[in-house]
N, C-alpha and C positions, 0 to 999 in steps of 0.2 A: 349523375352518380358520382360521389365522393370517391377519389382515390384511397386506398386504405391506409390509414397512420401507421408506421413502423414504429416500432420502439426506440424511445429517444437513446442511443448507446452517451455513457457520460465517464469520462476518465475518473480513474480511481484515484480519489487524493488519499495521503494519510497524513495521521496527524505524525509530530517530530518522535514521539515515543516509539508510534508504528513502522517509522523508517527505521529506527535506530534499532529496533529488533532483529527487523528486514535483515539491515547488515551487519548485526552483529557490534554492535559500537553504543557506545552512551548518546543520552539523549544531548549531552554537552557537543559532545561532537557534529553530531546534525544543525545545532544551531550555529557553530563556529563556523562551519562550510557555507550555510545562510549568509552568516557574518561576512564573510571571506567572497560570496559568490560565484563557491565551486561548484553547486546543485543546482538546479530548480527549483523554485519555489514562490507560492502566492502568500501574500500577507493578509490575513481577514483583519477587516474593521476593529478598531481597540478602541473598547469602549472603559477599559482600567489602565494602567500602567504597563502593563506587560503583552508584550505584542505576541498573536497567535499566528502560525503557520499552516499551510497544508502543501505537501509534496506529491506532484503528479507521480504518479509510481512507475510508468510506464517511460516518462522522462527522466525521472531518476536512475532506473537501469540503463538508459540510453547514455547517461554522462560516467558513466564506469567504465574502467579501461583495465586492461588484460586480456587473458586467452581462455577463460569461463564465461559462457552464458547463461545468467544467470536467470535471464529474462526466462530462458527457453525450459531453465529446469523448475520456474513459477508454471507455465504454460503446461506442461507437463504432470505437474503435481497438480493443478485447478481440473485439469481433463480426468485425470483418476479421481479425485472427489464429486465429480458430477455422473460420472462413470457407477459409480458407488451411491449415489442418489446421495450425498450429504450436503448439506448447506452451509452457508458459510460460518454460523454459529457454531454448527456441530464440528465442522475442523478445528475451529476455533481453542471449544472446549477441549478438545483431542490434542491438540497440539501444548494446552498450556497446561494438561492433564487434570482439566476439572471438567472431565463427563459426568459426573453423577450416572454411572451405571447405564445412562440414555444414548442411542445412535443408533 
């Protein structure tokens, strides 16, 4: 008998737009920190000129420094939209204020 498959868990990347929202900052900036080697980050394959990113998320709040956790008030806010049956779209819309009346 086959042991049973668990679900593969996979860190969340985003792309440089998605962190830059994260923290409140231009997308320039996410790349400068790139540039500089203050973050974490993977480089996908560049098949043009302009090279694309993706930032572990869970790494990226690990390399922030002060006395807010921010990590813990994502964890917090993820538990209340699952809590509320929404998916990640429907926060989504919700947050960037285009529900279309649906949620």
């Amino acid at each position: 008998m086959r042991a049973p498959i668990l679900p593969r868990l996979t860190p969340r990347l985003l792309t440089t737009n998605e962190a830059a929202s994260l923290l409140n900052v231009s997308q320039r900036t996410i790349l400068n920190w790139i540039k500089a080697d203050t973050i974490p980050y993977v480089e996908l394959p560049s098949a043009g000129k302009r090279a694309e990113y993706r930032i572990p998320q869970v790494a990226l709040l690990r390399s922030l420094s002060g006395n807010y956790d921010l990590g813990a008030e994502l964890r917090s806010l993820d538990e209340a939209a699952e809590a509320a049956g929404l998916d990640e779209d429907q926060v989504t819309r919700l947050v960037v204020g285009n529900n279309d009346n649906e949620v």
